[in-house]
N, C-alpha and C positions, 0 to 999 in steps of 0.2 A: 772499254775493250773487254772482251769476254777469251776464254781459254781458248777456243776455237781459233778466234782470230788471232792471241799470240803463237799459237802453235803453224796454223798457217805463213802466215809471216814470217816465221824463222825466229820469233824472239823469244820463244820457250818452243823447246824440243826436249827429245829422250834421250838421256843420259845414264849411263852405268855406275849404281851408287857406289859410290866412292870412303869407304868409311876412313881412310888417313885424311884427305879432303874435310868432311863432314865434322872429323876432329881439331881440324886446324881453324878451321870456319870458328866452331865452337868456343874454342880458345880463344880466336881473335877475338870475336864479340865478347867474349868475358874482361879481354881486355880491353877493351873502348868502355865498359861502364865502369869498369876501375879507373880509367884515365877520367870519365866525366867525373866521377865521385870524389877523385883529388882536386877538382879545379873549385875555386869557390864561386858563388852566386853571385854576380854584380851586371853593369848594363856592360859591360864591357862584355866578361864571359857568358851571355847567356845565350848567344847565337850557337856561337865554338861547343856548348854543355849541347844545347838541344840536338848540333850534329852529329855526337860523338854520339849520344843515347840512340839516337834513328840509325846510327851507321851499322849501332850494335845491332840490332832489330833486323837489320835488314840481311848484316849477316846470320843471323840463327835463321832468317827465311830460306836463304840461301838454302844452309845445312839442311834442312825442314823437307825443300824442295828436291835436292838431291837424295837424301834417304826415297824420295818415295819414286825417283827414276826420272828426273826431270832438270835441267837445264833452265834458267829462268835472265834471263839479259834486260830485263826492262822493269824495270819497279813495279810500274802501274799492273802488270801480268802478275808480283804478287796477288795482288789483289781477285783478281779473277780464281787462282793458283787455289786461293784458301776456299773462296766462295765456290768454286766447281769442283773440285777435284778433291777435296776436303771438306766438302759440304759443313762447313766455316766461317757461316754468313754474319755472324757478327764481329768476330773477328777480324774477316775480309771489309767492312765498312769499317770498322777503328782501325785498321792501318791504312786505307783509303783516305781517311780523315789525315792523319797524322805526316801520310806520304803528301799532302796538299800544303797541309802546314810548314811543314821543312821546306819542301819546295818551293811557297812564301820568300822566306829566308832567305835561302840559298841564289835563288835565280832572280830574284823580282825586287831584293834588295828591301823586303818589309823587315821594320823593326820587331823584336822580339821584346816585351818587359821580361824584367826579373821574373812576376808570377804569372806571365804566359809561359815563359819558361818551367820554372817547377811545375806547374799543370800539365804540361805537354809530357816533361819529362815522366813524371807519374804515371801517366798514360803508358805510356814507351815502356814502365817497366814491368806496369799490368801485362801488356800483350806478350812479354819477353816470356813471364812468368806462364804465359799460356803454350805459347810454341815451344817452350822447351818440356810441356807436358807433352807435349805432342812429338816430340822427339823421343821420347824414350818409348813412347807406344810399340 
């Protein structure tokens, strides 16, 4: 899906940046990699570690997307979010990657290993580490 057509659709529009929002977002994501960072690594925890880390991700997009006037309701519209409107094409493919991954997980009931997990997660905090440079721009 491209920007056009989330915005068409109704599942990203134009919104009034909100910086109490934008800081709560921030907050919250800091705290979901604090809560993945207290959980330890085993086959049990490592679905619950990879959600908390994506959840966090996906809130700093959130915040990312609002600073720049935008509304975003649909994950996969990150994606577009970065690559169009951010012209953030490698970034927009590694959370496309990662947004599949979890999705995996989540919906479709795939096992996660331990070091699918730390991989992923690693991943998730490369990007984190990127969008929040891009927050402060």
């Amino acid at each position: 899906m491209d920007w056009e057509e989330c915005c068409n659709k109704r599942i990203a529009k134009e919104a009034k940046p909100d910086e109490d929002m934008i800081n709560s977002l921030v907050k919250s994501s800091k705290n979901k990699m604090e809560s993945e960072s207290k959980l330890s690594m085993d086959n049990i925890t490592a679905a619950s570690k990879l959600s908390l880390a994506y959840d966090s991700l996906r809130e700093l997009l959130e915040a990312l997307a609002l600073k720049n006037g935008f509304k975003v309701y649909n994950h996969e519209c990150y994606t577009a979010f970065l690559r169009e409107v951010l012209s953030e094409s490698h970034q927009a493919e590694e959370f496309d990657e990662i947004r599949k991954a979890r999705n995996s997980v989540n919906y479709y009931g795939k096992e996660v290993s331990e070091q699918e997990a730390k991989e992923m997660i690693l991943r998730i905090k490369a990007l984190r580490a990127l969008v929040s440079k891009l927050l402060v721009r």
